[in-house]
C-alpha positions in Angstrom: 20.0 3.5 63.9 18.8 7.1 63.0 22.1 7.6 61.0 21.4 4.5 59.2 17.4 5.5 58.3 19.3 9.0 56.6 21.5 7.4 55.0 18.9 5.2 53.3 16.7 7.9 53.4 19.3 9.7 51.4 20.1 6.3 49.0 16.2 6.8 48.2 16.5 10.1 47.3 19.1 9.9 44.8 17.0 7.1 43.1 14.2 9.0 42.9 15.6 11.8 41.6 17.9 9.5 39.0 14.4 7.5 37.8 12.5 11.3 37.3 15.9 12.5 35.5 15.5 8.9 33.6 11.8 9.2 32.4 11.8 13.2 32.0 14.9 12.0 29.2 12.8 9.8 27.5 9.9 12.5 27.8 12.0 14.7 26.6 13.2 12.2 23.3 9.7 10.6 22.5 8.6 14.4 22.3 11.5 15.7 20.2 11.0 12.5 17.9 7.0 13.3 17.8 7.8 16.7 17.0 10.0 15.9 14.3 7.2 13.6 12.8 5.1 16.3 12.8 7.0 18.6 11.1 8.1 16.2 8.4 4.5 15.5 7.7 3.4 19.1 7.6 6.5 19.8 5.0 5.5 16.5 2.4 2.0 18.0 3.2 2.9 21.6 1.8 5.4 20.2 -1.2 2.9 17.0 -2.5 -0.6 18.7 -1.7 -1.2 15.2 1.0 -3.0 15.5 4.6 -0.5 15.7 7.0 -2.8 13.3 9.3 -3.0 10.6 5.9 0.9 11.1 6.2 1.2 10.5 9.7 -1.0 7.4 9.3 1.9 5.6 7.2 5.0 4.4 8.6 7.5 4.8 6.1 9.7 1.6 5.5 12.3 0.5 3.1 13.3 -2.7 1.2 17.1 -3.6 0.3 17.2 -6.5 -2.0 20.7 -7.8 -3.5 21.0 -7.5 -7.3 24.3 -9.7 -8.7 27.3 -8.2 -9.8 26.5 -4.8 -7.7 28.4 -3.6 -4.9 25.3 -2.5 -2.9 21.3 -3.3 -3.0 19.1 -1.6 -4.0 16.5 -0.1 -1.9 13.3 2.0 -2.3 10.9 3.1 0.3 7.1 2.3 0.8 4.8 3.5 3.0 2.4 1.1 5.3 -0.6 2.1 7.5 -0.6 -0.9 10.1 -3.8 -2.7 11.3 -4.7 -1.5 15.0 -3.0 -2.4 17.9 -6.5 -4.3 18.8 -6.6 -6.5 15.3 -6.9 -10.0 16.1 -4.4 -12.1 15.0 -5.2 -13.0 11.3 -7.9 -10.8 10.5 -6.9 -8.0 8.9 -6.8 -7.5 4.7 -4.1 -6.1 3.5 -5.0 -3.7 0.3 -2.3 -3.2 -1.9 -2.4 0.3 -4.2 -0.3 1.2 -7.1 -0.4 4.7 -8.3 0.0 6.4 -11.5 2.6 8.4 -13.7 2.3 11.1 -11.9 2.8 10.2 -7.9 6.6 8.8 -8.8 9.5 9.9 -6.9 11.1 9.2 -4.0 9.8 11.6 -1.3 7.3 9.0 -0.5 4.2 11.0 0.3 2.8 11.7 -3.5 1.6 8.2 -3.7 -0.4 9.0 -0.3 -3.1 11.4 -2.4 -6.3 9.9 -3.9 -6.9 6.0 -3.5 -4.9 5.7 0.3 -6.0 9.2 1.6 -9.5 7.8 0.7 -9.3 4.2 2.5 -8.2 6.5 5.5 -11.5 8.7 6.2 -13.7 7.1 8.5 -16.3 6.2 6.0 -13.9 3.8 4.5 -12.3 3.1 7.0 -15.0 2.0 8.8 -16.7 -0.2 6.0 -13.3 -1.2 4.7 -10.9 -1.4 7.7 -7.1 -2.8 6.3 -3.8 -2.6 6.7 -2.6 -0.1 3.1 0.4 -1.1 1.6 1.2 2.5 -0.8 4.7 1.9 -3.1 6.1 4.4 -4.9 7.4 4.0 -8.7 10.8 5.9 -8.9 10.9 8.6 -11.1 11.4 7.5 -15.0 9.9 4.1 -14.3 7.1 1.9 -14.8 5.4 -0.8 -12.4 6.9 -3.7 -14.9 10.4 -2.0 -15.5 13.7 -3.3 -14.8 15.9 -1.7 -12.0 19.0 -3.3 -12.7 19.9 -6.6 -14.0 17.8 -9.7 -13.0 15.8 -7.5 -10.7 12.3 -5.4 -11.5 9.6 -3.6 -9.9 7.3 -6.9 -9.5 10.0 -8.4 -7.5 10.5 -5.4 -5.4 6.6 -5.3 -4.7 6.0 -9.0 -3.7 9.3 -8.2 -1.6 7.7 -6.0 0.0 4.2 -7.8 0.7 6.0 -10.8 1.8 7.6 -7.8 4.8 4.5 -6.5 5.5 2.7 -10.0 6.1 5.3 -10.6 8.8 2.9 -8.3 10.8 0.6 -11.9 12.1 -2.5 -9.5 12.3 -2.7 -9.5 8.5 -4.3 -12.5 6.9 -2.4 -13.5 4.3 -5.7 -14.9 2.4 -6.3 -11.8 1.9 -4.2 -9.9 -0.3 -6.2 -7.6 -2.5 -4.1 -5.5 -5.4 -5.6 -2.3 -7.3 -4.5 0.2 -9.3 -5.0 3.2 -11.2 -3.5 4.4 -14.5 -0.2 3.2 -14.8 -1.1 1.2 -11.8 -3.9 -0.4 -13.7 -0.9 -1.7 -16.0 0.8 -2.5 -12.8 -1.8 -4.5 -11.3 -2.7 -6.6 -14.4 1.3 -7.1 -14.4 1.6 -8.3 -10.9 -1.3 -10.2 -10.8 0.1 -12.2 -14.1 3.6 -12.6 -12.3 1.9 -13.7 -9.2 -1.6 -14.9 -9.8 -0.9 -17.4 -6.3 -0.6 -14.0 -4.3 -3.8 -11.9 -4.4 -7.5 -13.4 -3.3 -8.8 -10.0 -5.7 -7.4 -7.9 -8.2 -9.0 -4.3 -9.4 -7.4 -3.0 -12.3 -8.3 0.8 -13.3 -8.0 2.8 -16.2 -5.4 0.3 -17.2 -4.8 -2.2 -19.8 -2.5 -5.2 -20.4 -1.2 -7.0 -23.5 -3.6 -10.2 -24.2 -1.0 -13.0 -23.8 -0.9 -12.3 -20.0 -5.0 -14.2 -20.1 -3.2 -17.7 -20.0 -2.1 -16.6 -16.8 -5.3 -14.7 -15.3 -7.5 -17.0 -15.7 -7.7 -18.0 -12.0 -7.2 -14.4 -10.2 -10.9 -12.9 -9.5 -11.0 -9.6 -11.1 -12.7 -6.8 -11.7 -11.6 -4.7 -14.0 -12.8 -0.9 -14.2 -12.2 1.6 -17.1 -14.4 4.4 -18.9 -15.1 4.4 -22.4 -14.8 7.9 -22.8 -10.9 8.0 -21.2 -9.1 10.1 -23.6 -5.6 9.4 -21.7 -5.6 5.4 -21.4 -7.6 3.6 -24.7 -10.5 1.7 -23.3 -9.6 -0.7 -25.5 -6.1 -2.0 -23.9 -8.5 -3.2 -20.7 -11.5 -4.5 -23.4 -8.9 -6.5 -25.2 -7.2 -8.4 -22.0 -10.6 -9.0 -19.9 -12.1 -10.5 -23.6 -8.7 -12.9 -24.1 -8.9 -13.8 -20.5 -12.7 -15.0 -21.4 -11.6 -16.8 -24.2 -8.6 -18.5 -22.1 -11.4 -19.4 -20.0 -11.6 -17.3 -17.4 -14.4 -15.0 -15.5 -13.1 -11.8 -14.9 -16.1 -9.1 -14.1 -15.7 -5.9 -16.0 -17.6 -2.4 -15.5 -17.7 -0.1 -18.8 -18.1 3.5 -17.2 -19.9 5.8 -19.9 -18.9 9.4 -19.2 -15.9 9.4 -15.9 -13.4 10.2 -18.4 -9.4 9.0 -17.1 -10.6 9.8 -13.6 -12.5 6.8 -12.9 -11.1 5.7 -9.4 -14.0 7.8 -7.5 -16.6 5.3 -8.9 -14.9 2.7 -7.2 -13.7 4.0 -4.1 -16.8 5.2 -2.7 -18.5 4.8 0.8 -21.1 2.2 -0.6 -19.6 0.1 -3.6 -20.1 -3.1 -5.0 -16.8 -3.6 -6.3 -15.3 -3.1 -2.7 -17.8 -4.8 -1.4 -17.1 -7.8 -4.0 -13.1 -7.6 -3.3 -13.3 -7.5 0.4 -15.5 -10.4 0.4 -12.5 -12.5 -1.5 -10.0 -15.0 0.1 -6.9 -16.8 -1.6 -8.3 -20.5 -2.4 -12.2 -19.5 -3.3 -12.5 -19.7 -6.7 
């Protein structure tokens, strides 16, 4: 009996020892892959001027979609910052932010400075919790431009929202799309393609051509822009909001007096209307 309780005894130690050897491996993994997160984010941090913590915040994802007549698809990466682990099923916004000229590339980490670092400090994200979807343009390209034949940027982006509305804590009624710059021209753009997709649109510092109204005249927008922007005519966002009026449609529009082409700050502040209106708006409202 006594040679059979060592021998079991023994049996249990080797167990042991294999489950600590198994667990201090995984240790060992999860902390090399942490590590390695780290020091990516502190590297994009140095090179793009971002918060390492605003980097760390995003996952970085990618989206392959086929194009005809290519051998390969064509993918491009995105960053998301997920909802918490504690969102309820369904509640969660999703914000959608398009950047300007000069956060293209493909290091995916420029885009992550002004509008998403902002949603990320607590006063934001406190008043204005929401999953971030943050694209990046490639270099040489617009938000509207083709990347290959039959295939564009807008189908790229709606690509991607459809991927990140998988995630069943995002409600989908509440899609909201802003941008700045050449992501004002984005977002005007996108919402036109895909006027069905967003409960709020915030175009800013942007503009569109006036026979995209027929098509706006159902999306709830706000448009933003600064009559004294020297780098983006005022007039480009004066000229669509005024045909969508005349299409019949309500768009709201603030006229900024002295911001210059850096109008985003009026918007994106702790206690502001426009948020306030946008976060407020659901898919099937107006």
């Amino acid at each position: 009996v006594s040679m059979g309780q060592a021998d079991i005894s023994q049996r249990r130690r080797k167990w042991r020892n294999a489950a600590a050897g198994i667990v201090c491996w995984v240790g060992a993994n999860v902390l090399a892959l942490w590590l390695l997160d780290v020091c990516e984010a502190w590297r994009l941090s140095a090179e793009h001027r971002v918060s390492s913590a605003v980097i760390r915040a995003f996952d970085r994802r990618i989206v392959s979609v086929d194009v005809p007549d290519h051998d390969k698809p064509v993918s491009l990466a995105y960053r998301v910052r997920k909802p918490s682990l504690w969102t309820a099923t369904g509640s969660m916004p999703l914000l959608v932010i398009l950047h300007g000229s000069g956060e293209r590339g493909y290091d995916g980490a420029q885009q992550l400075g002004g509008i998403p670092a902002v949603m990320c400090t607590e006063a934001w994200a406190d008043g204005f919790p929401c999953a971030i979807l943050a694209p990046q343009c490639p270099s040489r390209f617009h938000w509207s431009s083709p990347l290959a034949r039959e295939l564009n940027m807008t189908d790229i982006l709606l690509q991607m929202i459809d991927d990140v509305l998988t995630d069943r804590r995002i409600d989908p009624q509440r899609v909201y799309l802003s941008g700045y710059s050449m992501g004002g021209y984005g977002a005007w753009s996108l919402a036109a393609a895909a006027p069905d997709r967003f409960a709020a649109v915030v175009p800013i510092a942007g503009g569109a051509a006036p026979d995209l109204a027929e098509a706006l005249t159902e999306v709830p927008i706000w448009a933003v822009h600064s009559a004294d922007d020297e780098m983006v005519p005022v007039e480009g966002t004066r000229q669509i909001v005024k045909a969508i009026q005349a299409a019949g449609g309500e768009p709201r529009y603030t006229e900024l007096t002295d911001a210059g082409h850096h109008s985003w700050p009026e918007v994106f502040q702790a206690e502001s209307a426009v948020l306030e209106w946008m976060f407020e708006q659901r898919t099937g409202n107006w």
